[in-house]
VOPAGU-2260 file (C-alpha; in pm, 1 decimal, decimal comma):
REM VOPAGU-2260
SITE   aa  ch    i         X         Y         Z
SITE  UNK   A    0   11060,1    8718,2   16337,2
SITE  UNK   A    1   10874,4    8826,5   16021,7
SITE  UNK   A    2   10996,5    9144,5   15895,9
SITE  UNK   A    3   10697,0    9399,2   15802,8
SITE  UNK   A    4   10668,5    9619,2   15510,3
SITE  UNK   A    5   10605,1    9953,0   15685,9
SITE  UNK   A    6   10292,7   10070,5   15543,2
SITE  UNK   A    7   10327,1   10364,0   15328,8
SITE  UNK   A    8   10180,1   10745,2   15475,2
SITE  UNK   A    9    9844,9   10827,8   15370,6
SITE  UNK   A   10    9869,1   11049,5   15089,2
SITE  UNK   A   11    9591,1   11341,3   15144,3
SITE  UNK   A   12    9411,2   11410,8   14803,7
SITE  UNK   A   13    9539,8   11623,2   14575,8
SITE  UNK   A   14    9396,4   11967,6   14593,8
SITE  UNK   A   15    9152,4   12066,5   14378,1
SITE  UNK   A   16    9303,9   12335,1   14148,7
SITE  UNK   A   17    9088,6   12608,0   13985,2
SITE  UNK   A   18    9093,4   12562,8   13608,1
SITE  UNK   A   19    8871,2   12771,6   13429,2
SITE  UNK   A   20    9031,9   12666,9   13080,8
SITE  UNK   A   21    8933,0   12316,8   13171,3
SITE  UNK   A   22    8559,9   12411,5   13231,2
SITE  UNK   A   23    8589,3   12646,5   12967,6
SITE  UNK   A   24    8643,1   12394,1   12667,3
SITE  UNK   A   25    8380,0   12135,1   12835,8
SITE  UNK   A   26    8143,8   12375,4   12839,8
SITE  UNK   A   27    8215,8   12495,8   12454,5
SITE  UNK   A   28    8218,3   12153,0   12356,6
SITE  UNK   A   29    7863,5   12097,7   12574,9
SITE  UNK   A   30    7712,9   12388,0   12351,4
SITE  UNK   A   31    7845,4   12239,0   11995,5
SITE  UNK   A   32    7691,5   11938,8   12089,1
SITE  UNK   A   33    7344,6   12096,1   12188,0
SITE  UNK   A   34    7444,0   12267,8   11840,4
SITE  UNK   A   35    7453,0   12014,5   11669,5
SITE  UNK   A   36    7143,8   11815,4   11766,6
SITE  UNK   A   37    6960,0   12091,7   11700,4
SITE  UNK   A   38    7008,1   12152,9   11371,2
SITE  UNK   A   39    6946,3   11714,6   11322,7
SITE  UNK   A   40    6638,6   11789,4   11496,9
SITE  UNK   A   41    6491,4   12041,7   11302,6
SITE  UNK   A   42    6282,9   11886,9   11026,9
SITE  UNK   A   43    6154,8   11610,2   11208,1
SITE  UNK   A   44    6187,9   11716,4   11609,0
SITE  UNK   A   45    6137,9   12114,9   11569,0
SITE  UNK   A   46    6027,7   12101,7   11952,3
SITE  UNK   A   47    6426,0   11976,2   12039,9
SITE  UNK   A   48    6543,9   12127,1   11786,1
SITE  UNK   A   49    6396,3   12495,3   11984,3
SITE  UNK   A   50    6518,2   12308,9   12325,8
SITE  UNK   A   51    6881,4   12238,4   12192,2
SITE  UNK   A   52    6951,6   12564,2   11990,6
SITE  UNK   A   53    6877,4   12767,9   12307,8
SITE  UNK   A   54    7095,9   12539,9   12558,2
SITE  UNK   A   55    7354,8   12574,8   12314,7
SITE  UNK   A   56    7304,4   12961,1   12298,7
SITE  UNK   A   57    7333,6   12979,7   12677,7
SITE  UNK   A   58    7623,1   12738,9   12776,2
SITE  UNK   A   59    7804,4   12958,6   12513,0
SITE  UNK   A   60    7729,9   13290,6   12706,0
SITE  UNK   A   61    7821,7   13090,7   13045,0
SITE  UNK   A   62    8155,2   12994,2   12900,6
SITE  UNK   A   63    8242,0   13367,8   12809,4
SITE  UNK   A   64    8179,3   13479,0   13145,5
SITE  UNK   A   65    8311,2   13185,0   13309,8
SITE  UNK   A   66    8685,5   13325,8   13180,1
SITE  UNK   A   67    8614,1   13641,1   13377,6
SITE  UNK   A   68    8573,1   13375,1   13730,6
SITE  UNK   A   69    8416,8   13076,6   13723,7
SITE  UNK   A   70    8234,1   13170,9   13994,9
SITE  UNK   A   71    8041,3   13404,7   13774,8
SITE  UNK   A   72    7823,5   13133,4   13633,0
SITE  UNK   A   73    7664,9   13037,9   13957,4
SITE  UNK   A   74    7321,5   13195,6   14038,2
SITE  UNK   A   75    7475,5   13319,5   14417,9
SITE  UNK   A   76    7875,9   13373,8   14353,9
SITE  UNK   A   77    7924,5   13441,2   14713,6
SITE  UNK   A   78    7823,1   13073,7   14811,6
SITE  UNK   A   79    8042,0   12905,1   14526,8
SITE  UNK   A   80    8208,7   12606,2   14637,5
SITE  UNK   A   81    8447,0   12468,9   14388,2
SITE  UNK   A   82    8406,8   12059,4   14458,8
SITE  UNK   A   83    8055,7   12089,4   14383,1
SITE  UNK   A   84    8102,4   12314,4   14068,8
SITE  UNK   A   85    8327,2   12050,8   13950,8
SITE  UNK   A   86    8106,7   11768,7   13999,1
SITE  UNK   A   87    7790,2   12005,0   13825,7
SITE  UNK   A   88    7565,3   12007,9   14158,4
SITE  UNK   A   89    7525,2   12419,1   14168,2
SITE  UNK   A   90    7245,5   12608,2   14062,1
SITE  UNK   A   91    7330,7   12853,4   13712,7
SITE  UNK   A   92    7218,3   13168,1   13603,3
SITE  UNK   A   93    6970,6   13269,0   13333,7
SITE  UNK   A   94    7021,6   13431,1   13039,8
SITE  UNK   A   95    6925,7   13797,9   13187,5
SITE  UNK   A   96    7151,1   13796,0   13457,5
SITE  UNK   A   97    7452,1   13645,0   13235,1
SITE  UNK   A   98    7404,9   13929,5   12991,6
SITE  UNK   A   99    7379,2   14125,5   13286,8
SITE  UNK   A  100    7687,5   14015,4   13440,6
SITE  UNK   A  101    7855,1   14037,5   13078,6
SITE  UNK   A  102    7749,0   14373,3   13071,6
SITE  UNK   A  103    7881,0   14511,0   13432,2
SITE  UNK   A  104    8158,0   14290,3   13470,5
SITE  UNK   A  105    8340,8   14234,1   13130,0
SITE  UNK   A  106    8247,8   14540,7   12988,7
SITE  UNK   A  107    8036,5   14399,7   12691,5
SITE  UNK   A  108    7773,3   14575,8   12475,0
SITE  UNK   A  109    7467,9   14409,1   12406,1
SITE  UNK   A  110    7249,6   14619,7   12200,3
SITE  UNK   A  111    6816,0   14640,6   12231,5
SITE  UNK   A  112    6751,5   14409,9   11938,4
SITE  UNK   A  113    7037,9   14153,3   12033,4
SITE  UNK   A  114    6891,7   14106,6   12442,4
SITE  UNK   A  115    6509,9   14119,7   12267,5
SITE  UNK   A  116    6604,7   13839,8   11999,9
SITE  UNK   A  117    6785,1   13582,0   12287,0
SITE  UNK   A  118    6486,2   13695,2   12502,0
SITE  UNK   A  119    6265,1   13567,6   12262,3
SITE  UNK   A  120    6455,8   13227,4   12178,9
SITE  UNK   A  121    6472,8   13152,0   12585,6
SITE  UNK   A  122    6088,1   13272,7   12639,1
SITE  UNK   A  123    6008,6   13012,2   12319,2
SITE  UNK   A  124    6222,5   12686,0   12454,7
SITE  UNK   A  125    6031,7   12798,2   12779,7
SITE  UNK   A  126    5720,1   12737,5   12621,8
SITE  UNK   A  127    5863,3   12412,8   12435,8
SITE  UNK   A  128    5944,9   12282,6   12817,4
SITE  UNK   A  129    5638,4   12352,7   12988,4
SITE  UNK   A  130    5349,4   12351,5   12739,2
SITE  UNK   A  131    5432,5   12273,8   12427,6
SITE  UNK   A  132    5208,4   12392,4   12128,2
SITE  UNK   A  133    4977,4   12162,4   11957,4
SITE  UNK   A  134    5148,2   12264,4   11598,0
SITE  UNK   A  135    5491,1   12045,7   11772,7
SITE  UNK   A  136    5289,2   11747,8   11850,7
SITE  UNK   A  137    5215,9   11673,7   11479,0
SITE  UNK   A  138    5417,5   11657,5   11165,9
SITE  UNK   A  139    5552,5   12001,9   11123,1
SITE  UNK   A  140    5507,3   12215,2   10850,5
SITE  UNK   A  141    5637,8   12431,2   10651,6
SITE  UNK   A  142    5536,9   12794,5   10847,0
SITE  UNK   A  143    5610,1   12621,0   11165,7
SITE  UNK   A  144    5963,7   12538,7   11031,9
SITE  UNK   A  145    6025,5   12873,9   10871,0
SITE  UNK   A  146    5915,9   13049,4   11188,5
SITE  UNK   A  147    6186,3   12861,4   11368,3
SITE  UNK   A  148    6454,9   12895,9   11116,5
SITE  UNK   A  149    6402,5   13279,8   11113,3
SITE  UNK   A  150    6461,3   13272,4   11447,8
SITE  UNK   A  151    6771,1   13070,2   11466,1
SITE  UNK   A  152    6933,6   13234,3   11202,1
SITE  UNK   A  153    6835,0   13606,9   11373,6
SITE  UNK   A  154    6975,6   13452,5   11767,1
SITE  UNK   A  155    7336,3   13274,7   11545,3
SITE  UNK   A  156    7404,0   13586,4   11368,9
SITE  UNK   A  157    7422,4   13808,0   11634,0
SITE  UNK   A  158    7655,9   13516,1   11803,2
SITE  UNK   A  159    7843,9   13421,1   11572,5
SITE  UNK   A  160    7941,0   13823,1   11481,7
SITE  UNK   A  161    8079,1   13772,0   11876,1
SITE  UNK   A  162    8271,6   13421,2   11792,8
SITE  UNK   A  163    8417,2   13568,4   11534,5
SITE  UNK   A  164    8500,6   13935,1   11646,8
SITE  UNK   A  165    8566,6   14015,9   11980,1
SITE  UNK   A  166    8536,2   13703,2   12116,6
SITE  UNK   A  167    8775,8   13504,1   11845,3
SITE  UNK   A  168    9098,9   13520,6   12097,0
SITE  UNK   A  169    8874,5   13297,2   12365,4
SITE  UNK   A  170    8727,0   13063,3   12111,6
SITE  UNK   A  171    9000,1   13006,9   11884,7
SITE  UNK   A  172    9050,5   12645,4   11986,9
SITE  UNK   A  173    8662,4   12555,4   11850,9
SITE  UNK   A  174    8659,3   12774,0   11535,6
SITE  UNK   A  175    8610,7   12494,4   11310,0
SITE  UNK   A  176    8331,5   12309,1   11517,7
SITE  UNK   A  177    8187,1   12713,0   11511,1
SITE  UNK   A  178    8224,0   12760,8   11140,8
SITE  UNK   A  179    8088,7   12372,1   11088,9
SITE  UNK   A  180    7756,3   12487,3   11297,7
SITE  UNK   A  181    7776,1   12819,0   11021,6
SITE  UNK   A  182    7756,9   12667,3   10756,1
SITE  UNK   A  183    7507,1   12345,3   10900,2
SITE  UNK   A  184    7268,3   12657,2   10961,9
SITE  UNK   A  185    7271,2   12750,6   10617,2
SITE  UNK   A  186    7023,4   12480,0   10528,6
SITE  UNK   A  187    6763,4   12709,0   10710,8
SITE  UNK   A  188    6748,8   12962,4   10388,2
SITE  UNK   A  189    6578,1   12663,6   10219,9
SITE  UNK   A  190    6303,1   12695,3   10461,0
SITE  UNK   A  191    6319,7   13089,3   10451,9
SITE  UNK   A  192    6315,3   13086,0   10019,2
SITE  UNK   A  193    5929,3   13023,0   10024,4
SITE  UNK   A  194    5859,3   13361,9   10276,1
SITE  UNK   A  195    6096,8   13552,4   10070,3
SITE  UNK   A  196    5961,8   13434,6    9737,9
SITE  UNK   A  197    5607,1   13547,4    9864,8
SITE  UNK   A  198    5731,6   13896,9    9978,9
SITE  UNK   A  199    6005,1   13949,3    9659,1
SITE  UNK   A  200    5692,2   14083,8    9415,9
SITE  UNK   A  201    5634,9   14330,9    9707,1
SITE  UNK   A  202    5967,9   14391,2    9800,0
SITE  UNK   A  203    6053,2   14501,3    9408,8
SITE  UNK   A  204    5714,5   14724,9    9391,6
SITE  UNK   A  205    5842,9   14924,9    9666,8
SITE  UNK   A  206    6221,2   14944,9    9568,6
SITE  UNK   A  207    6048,2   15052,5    9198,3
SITE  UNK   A  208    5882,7   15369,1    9421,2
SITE  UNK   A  209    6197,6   15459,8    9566,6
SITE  UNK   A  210    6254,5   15195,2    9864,6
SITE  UNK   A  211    6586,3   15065,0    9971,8
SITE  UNK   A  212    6631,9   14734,7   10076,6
SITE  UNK   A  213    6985,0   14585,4   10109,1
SITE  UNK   A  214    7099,6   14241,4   10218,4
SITE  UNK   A  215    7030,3   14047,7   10572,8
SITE  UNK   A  216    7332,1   14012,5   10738,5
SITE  UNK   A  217    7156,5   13679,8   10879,5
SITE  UNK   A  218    6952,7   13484,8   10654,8
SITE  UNK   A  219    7136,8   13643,9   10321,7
SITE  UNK   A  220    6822,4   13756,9   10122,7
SITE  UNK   A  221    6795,4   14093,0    9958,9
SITE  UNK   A  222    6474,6   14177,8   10233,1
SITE  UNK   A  223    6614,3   14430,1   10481,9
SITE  UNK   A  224    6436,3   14767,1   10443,4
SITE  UNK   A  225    6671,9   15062,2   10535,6
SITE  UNK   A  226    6500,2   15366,4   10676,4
SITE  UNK   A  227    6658,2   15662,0   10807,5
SITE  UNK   A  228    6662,8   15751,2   11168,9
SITE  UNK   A  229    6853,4   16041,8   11174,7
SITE  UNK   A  230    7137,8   16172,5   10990,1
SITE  UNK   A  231    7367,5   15946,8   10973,0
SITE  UNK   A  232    7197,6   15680,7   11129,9
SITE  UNK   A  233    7040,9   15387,0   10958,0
SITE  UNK   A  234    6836,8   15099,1   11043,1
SITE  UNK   A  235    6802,1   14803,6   10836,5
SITE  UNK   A  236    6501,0   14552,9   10904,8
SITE  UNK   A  237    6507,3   14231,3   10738,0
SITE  UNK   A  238    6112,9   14137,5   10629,2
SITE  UNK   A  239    6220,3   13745,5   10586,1
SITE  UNK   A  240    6371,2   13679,5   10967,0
SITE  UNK   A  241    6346,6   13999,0   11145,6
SITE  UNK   A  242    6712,5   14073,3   11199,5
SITE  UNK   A  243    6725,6   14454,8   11282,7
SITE  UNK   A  244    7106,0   14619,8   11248,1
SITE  UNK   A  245    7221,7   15019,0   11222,4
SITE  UNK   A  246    7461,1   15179,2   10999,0
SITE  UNK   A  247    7611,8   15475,2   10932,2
SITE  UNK   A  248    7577,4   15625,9   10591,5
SITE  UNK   A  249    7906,5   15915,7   10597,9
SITE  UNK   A  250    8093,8   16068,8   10300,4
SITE  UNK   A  251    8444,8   15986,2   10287,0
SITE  UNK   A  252    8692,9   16272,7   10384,5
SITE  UNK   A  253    8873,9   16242,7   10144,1
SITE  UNK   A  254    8644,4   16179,3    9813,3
SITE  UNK   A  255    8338,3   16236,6    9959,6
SITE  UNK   A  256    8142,2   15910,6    9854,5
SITE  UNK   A  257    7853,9   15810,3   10015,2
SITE  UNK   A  258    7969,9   15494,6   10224,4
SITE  UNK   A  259    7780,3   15253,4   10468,4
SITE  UNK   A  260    7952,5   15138,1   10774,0
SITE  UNK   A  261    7820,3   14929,3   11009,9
SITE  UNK   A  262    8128,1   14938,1   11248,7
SITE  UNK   A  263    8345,5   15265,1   11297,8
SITE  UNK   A  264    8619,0   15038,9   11415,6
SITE  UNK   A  265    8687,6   14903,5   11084,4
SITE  UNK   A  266    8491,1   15088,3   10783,4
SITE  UNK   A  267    8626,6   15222,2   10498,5
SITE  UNK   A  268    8516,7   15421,4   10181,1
SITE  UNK   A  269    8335,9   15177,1   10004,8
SITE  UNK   A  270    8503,1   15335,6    9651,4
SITE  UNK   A  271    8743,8   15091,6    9531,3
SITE  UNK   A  272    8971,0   15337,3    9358,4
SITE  UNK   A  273    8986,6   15531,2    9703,3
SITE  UNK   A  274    8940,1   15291,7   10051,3
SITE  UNK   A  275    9049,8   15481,7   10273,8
SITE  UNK   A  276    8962,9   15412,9   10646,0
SITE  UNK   A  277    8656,2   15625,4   10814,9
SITE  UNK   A  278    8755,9   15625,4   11178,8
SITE  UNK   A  279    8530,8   15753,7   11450,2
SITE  UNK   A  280    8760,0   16065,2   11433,0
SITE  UNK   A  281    8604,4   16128,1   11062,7
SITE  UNK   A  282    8275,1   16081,0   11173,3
SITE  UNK   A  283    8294,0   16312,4   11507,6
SITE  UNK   A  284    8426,6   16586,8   11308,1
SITE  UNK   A  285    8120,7   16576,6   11037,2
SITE  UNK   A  286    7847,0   16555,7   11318,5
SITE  UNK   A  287    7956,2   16707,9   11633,9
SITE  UNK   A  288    7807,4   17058,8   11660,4
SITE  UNK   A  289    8084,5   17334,5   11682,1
SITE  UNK   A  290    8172,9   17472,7   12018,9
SITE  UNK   A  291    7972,0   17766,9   12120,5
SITE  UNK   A  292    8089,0   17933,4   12463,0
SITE  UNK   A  293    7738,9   18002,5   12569,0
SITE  UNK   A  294    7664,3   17614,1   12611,6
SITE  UNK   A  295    7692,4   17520,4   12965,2
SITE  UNK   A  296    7721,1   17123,7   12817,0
SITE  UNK   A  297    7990,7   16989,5   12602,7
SITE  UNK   A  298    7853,3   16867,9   12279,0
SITE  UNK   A  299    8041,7   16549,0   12224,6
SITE  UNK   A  300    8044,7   16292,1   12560,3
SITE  UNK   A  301    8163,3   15924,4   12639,7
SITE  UNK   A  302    7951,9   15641,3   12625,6
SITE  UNK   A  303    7934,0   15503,7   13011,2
SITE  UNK   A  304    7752,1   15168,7   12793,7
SITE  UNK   A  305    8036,6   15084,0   12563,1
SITE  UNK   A  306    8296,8   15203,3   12753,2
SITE  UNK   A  307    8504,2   15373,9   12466,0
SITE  UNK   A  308    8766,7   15510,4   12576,9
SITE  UNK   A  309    8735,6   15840,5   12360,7
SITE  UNK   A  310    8456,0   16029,6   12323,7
SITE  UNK   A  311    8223,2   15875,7   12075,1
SITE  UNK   A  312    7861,2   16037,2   12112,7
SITE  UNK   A  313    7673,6   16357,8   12049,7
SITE  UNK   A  314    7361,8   16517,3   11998,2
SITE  UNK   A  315    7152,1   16421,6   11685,7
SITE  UNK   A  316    6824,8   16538,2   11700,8
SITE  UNK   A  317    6659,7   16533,6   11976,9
SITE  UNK   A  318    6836,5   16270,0   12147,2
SITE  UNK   A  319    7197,5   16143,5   12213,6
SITE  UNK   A  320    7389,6   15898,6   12006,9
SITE  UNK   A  321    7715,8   15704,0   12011,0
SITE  UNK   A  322    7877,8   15614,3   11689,6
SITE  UNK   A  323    8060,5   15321,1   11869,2
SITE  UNK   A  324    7800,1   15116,0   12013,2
SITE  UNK   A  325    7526,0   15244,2   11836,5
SITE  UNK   A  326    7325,1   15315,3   12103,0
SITE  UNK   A  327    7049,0   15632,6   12168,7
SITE  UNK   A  328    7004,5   15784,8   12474,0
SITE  UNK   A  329    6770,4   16024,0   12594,2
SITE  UNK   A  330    6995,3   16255,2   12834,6
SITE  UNK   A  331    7322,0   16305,4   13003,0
SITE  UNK   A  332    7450,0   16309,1   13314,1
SITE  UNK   A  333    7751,5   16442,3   13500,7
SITE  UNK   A  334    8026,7   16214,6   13764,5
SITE  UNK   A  335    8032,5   16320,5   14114,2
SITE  UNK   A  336    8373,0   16269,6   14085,2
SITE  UNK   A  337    8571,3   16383,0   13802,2
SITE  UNK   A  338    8260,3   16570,1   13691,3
SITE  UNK   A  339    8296,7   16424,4   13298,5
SITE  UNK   A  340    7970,9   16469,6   13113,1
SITE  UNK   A  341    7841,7   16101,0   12977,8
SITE  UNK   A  342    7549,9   15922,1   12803,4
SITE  UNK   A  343    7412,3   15586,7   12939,9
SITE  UNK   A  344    7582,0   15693,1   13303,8
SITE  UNK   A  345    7379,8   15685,7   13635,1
SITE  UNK   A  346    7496,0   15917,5   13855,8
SITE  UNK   A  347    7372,9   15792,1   14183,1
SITE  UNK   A  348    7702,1   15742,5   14441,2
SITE  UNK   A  349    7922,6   15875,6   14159,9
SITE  UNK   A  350    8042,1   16135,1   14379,6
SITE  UNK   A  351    8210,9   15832,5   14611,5
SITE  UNK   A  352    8249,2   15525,0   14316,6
SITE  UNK   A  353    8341,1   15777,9   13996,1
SITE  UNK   A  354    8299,9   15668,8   13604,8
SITE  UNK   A  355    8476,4   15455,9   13409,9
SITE  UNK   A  356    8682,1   15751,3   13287,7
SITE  UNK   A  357    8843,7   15790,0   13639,4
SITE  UNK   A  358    8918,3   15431,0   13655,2
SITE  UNK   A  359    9085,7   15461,3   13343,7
SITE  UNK   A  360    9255,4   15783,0   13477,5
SITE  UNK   A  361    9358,2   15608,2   13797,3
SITE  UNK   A  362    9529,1   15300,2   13621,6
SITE  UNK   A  363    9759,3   15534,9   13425,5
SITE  UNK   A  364    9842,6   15739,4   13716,5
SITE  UNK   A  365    9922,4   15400,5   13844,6
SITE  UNK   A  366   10082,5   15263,9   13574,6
SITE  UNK   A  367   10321,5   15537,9   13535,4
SITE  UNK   A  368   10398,2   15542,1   13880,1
């Protein structure tokens, strides 16, 4: 009698393991790529080149919050199913809601001008999608060009300032493909030289009147116009691309020089024979009003938008301001719970949910416990 192999079990599928770092890196490497083309596109194929340079911008945002779940990315989290996130059949979300999501679930700051600019650049590949303008179906020139390079370099500065700040720890593994896209994007000031070259013989009549301009953080030309909002506060507006930053201009405690700092986090006297640090501490001191027991309100508050967790805003003029985020608000409002004056707070259901300063309370109650 022939002897039979017994036939080995059926082995059930392995399961399917959640691994965001896996769809994390694909999706990084998905945005270089759309990075990439773009910037191939852009002399000859400035319609793609729009198309490309936004995906890119996007898939980059989605792989940020895709580290916080990657359930996150999908337009309904409550219906994710992982099988069919793997194999890409799920619907994603836009660019709103991911800065939305950004914004109330990882606790990130987007300023005004940064949500406005990647508004723009998703409401222009919109445009390049559906009904494309009769200046992309012929040979592009040169204002067509510099119109789109104005607004790539605006969208990558304010992204690459994330890739290379707070973000750095998550995208560590693609820094040189980032820094390669950096420095590919450069090219653009070639087709931004001509616009500044027209504007530089106004530029220099109004810095001969008493003007300031200082240097775009974005395209790299001397054309951002500083005006003053109110003491301390600064804006700079760049006349070549647009770019709009603040800045604080403090003196230094210790030799009282006039300094610009465009991030309390990290500025310093801009004196080379002093440098010393000018911490939000310094700058708190200068411009929060002195206590007076009359006021029923505090005058210095946290920032419920940034999430500092010291106080970091006050009264300047007639509205509030916080030297963190660098972000005005026109009131402030008191938790239900803790009763903690803030700016940028909504106190609707506070009284039940509290502010982020009792969450903050809670976990070191916690933690010490």
């Amino acid at each position: 009698m022939a002897s039979h192999k017994p036939k080995s079990p059926h082995k059930a599928p392995n399961p399917v393991k959640n691994e965001p770092k896996q769809f994390f890196d694909l999706i990084v490497g998905n945005a270089i790529d759309f990075f990439d083309t773009s910037i191939k596109d852009f002399e000859k194929r400035p319609k793609y080149s729009v198309i490309n340079f936004c995906s890119g911008l996007e898939l980059i945002l989605k792989a940020r919050l895709l580290l916080e779940h990657w359930s996150m990315i999908l337009k309904s989290p409550d219906k994710a199913d992982l099988i069919k996130f793997q194999s890409g059949d799920f619907l994603s979300v836009t660019v709103v809601e991911i800065i939305d999501r950004l914004t109330k679930i990882c606790n990130e700051t987007f300023s005004p001008d940064e949500t406005k600019c990647f508004g723009r650049l998703r409401d222009h590949r919109n445009k390049m999608v559906h009904f494309c303008h009769d200046a992309y179906s012929k040979k592009p020139d040169h204002k067509l060009l510099e119109e789109i390079a104005a607004e790539q370099c605006m969208a990558w500065c304010y992204l690459h300032r994330r890739l290379k700040g707070d973000w750095s720890k998550h995208f560590q593994k693609h820094r040189q493909a980032i820094e390669g896209i950096n420095e590919a994007l450069h090219a653009h000031r070639v087709f931004l030289n001509t616009k500044y070259s027209t504007l530089k013989p106004e530029i220099d009549k109004e810095i001969s009147v008493g003007s300031e301009y200082r240097t775009c953080f974005a395209c790299g030309f001397p054309s951002a116009r500083v005006s003053e909002i109110q003491e301390p506060v600064h804006e700079a507006e760049c006349r070549v691309c647009g770019t709009r930053g603040s800045f604080l201009r403090v003196a230094c405690p210790t030799c009282s020089k006039l300094s610009d700092i465009d991030d309390v986090g990290s500025g310093s006297c801009e004196d080379e024979t002093c440098g010393v640090e000018i911490t939000l501490d310094d700058v708190m001191q200068e411009y929060v009003p002195p206590y007076d027991p009359k006021d029923e309100n505090p005058a210095s508050y946290y920032c419920a938008a940034c999430e500092h967790p010291e106080q970091s805003a006050t009264i300047l003029g007639d509205r509030y301001f916080c030297f963190w985020c660098h972000e005005w608000f026109d009131c402030t409002e008191q938790c239900g719970f803790c009763g903690e004056h803030l700016v940028g707070f909504d106190p609707d259901e506070s009284g039940f949910t509290g502010c982020f300063m009792c969450c903050i309370a809670a976990r070191e109650h916690f933690d010490k416990d």
